[in-house]
C-alpha positions as CSV (number, residue, x, y, z in Angstrom):
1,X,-91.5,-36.4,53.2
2,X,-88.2,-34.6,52.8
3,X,-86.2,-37.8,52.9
4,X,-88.2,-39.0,49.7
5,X,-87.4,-35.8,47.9
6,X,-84.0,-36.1,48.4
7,X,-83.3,-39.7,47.5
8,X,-85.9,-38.9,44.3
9,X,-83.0,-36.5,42.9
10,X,-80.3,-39.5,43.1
11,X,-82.2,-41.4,40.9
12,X,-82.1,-41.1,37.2
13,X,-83.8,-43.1,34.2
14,X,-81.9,-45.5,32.1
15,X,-81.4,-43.3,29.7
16,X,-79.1,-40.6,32.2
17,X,-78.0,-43.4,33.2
18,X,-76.2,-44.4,30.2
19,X,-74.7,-41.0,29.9
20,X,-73.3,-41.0,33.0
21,X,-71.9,-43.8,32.5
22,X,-70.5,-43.2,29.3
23,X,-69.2,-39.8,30.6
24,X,-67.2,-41.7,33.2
25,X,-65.4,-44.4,30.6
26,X,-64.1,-41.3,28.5
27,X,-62.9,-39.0,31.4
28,X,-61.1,-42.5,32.5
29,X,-59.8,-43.4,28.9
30,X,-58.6,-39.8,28.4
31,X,-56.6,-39.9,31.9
32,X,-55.1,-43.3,30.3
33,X,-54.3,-41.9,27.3
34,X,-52.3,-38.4,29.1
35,X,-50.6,-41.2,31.9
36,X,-49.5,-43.5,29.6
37,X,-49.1,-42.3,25.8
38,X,-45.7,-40.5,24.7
39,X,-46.8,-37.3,23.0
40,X,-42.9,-36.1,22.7
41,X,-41.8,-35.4,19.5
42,X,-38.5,-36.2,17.6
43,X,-37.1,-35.1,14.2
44,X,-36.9,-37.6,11.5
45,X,-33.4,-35.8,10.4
46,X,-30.6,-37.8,11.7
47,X,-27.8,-34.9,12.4
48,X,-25.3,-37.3,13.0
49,X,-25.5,-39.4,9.7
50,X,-22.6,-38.7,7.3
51,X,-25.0,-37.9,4.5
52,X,-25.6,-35.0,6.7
53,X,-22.1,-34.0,8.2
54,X,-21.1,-33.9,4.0
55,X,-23.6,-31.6,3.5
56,X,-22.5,-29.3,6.7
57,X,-18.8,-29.4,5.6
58,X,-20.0,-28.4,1.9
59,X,-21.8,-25.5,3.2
60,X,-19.1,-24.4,5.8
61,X,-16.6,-24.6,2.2
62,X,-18.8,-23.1,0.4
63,X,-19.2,-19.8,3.3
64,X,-14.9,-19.7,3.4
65,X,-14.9,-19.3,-0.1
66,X,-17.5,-16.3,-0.2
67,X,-15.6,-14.7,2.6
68,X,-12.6,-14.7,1.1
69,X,-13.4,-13.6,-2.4
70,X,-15.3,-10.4,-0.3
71,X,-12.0,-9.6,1.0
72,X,-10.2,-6.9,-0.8
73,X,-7.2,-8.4,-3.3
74,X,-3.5,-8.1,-2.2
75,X,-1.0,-7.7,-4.9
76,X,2.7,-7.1,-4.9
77,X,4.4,-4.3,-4.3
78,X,7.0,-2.1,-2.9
79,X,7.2,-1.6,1.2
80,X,8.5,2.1,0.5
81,X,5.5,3.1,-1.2
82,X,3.1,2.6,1.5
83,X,0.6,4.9,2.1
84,X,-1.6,5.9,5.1
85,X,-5.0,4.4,3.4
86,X,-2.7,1.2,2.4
87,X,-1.2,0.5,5.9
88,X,-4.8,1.0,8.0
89,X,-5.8,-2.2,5.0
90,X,-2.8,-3.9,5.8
91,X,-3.7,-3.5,9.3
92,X,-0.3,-2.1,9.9
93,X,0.1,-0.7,13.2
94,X,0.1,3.5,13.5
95,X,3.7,3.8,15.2
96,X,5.2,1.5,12.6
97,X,3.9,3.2,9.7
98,X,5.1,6.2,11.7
99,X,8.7,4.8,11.7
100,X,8.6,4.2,8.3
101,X,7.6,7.4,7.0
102,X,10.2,9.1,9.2
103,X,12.9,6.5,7.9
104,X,11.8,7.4,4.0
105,X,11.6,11.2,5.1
106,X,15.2,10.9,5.5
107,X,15.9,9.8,1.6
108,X,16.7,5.9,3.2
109,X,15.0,3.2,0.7
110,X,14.1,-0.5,2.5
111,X,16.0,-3.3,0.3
112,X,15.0,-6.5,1.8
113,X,12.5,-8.0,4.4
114,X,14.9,-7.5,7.6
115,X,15.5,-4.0,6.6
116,X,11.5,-3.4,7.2
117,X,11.3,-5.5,10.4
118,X,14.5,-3.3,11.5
119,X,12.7,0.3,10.6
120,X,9.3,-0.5,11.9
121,X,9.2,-3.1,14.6
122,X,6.2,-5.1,13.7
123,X,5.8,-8.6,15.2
124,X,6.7,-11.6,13.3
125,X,3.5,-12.6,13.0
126,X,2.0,-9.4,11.1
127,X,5.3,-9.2,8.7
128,X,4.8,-13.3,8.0
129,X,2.1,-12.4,6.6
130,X,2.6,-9.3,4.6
131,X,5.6,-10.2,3.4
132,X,5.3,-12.9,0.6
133,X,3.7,-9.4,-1.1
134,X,7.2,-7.3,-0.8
135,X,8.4,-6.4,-4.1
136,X,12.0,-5.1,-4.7
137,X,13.1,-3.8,-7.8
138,X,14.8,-5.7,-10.0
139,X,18.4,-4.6,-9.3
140,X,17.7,-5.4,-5.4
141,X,17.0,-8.8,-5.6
142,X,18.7,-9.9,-8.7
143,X,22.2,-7.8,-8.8
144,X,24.2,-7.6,-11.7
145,X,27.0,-10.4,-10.7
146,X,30.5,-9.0,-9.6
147,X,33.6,-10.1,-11.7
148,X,37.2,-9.1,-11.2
149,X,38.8,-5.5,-13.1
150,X,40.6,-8.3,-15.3
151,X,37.4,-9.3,-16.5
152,X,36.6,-5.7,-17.3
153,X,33.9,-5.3,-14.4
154,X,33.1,-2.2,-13.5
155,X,32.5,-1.2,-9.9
156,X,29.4,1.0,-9.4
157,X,30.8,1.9,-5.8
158,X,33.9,3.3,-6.9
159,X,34.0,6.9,-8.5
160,X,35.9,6.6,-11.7
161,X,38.1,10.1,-12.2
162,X,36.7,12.8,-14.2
163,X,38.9,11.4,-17.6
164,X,37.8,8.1,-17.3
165,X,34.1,8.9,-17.0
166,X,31.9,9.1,-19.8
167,X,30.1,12.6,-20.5
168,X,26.0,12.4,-20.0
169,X,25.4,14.5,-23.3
170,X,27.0,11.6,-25.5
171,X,26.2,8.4,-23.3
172,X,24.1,5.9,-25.5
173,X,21.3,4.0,-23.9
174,X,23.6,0.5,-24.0
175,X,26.4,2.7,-21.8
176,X,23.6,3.8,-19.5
177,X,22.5,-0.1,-18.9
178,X,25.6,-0.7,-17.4
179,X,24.8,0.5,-14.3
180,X,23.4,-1.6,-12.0
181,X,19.4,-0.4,-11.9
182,X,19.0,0.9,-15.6
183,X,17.1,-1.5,-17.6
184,X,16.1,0.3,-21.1
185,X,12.8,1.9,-19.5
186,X,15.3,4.1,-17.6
187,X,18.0,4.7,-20.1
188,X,15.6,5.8,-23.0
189,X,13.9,8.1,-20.0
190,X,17.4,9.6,-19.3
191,X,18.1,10.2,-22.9
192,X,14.5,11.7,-23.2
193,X,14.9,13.9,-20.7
194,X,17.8,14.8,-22.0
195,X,16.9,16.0,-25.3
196,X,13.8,17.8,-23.9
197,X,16.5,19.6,-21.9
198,X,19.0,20.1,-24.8
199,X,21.9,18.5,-23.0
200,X,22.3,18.3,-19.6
201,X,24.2,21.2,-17.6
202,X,25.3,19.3,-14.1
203,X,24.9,16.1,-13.4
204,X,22.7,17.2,-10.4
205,X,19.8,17.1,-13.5
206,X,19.6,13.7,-13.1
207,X,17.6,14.2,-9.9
208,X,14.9,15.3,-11.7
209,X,14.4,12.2,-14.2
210,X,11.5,10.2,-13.1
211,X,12.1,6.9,-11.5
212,X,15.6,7.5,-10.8
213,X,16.4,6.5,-6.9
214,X,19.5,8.0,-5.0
215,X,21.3,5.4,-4.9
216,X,21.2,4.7,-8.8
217,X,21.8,8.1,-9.4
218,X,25.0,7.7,-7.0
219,X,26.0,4.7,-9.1
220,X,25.2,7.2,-12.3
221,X,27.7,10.2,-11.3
222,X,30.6,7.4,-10.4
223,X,30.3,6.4,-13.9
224,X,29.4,9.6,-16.4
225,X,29.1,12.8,-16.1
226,X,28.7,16.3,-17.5
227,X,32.0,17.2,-20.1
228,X,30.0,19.2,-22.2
229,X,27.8,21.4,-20.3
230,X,24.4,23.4,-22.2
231,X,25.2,26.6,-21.4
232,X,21.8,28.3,-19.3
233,X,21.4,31.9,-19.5
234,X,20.4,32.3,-15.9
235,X,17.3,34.5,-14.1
236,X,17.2,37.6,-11.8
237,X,14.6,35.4,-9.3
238,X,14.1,38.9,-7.6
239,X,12.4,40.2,-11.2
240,X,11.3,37.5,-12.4
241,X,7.6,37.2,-13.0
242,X,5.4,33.7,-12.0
243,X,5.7,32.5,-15.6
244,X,9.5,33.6,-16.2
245,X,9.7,31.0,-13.0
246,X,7.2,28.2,-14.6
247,X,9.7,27.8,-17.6
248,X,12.2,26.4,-15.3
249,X,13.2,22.0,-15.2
250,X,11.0,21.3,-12.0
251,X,9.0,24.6,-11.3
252,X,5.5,24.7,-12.6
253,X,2.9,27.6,-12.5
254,X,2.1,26.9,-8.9
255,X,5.1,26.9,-7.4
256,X,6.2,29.7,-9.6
257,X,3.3,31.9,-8.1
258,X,3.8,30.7,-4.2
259,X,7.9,31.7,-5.2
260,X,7.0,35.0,-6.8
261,X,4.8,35.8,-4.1
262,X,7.5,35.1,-1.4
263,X,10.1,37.4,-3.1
264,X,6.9,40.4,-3.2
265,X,6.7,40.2,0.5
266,X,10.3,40.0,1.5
267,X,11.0,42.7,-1.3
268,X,13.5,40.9,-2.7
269,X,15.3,37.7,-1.5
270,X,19.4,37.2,-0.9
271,X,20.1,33.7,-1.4
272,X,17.8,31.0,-3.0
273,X,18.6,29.0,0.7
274,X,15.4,30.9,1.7
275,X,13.4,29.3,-0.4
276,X,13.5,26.5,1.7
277,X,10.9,28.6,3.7
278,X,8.3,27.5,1.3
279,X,6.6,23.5,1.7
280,X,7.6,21.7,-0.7
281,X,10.9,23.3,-1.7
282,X,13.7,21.0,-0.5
283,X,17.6,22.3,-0.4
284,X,18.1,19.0,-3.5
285,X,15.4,21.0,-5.4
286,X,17.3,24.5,-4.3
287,X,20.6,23.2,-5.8
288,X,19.1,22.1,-9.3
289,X,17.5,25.5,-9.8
290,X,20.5,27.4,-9.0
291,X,21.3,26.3,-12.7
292,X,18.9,28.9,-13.9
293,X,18.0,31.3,-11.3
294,X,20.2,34.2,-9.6
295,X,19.7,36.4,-6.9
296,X,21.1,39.5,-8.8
């Protein structure tokens, strides 16, 4: 009795039947299908194909070009001028900038691209690159050629004596150009200053006129100088008051007050060398204002 209600549950109507058997062909077909179908996929974009590689190389172009024009713009100019902010662009290394300001600090001026390799020390590679941007002045790179005395040249080097030279208070601008470094910017600023001045009194003056370097002021005194001297009616600096001292070529209100000040304290001073006590006030500077100032 058992045995017939157990074979009773492994028989199903035709109609289970067909399920089964239908249920069977689709778990089969799908195992076919996952066996022996590729699923993988691939992209339709051939990477390799030159239409493609173009396109790259214009994009890659294109990203140069907006890197570059974000980087900030280099111009030309003068190796002695430059500053702190300048040399951390530049990328110029701390102990050469160091050099450099030391080597200016001593009134030296850099005239050519060896002379700033020589100061500093940077490598070749760092200068190669900086210094298509070096700008000299004028009378650097393109010196006023050298003929003999028989052609009437005169030599900027050589000291001329004092009844040969021409006096500052008369020299024209054209007399002035013929040093080597005075273009007619400089000689009209010489004459300028000049007048504001009403004549020069030493040729030390010159010193104070703006743009005037050492050297051309060497070249300057070998050529001119002072015949007829403006006479200065000079100060007591140990009673004069902070504007008394602001009237003078060089001093302005400032400087007059830190000056003044200094004299209060010390109660009086001896010799204007001690002003070289107070920043700012070099013994060149000392030696143009002993044309107007006296300790007595």
């Amino acid at each position: 009795m058992s045995k017939n209600r157990f074979i009773s549950h492994l028989l199903f109507a035709k109609s289970e039947q067909g399920g089964i058997l239908f249920f069977i062909v689709l778990i089969v077909g799908l195992l076919a299908v996952y066996f022996f179908v590729d699923f993988s996929t691939e992209s339709s974009l051939d990477t390799s194909s030159t239409e493609v590689l173009l396109k790259q190389k214009e994009i890659d172009s294109l990203r140069l070009v907006e890197i570059e024009a974000r980087k900030p713009k280099l111009y030309p100019f003068n190796p002695n001028f430059i500053t702190d902010y300048k040399a951390y662009t530049l990328g110029m290394p701390t102990e050469a900038f160091d050099k450099l300001q030391q080597f200016r600090k001593e009134d030296k001026w850099i005239n050519s691209i060896s002379d700033f390799k020589r100061v500093t020390g940077v490598s070749d590679v760092w200068l190669d690159s900086i210094s298509p941007y070096f700008k000299f002045p004028e009378w650097v790179t393109n010196p006023k050629p050298k003929f003999s005395k028989k052609s009437n040249f005169i030599d900027f080097n050589i000291e001329r004596p004092f009844n040969e030279k021409i006096d500052l208070n008369t020299a024209t601008a054209q007399e002035l150009q013929q040093v080597s470094g005075i273009g007619p910017a400089l000689s009209e600023r010489i004459i300028n200053y000049r007048t504001k001045l009403g004549g020069f009194t030493d040729d030390v003056q010159l010193y104070d006129v703006y743009g005037l370097s050492p050297q051309v002021v060497k070249r300057i005194k070998n050529l001119f100088t002072v015949k007829t001297p403006k006479s200065i009616q000079k100060i007591n600096i140990n009673t004069a008051s902070a504007s008394d001292l602001s009237t003078i070529p060089g001093i302005n209100f400032d400087l007059g007050k830190k000056i003044w000040e200094f004299i209060k304290v010390r109660e009086g001073i001896q010799s204007l060398t001690e002003l070289e006590k107070i920043e700012g006030i070099t013994a060149n500077k000392i030696q143009r204002f002993q044309l107007y100032l006296s300790v007595k």
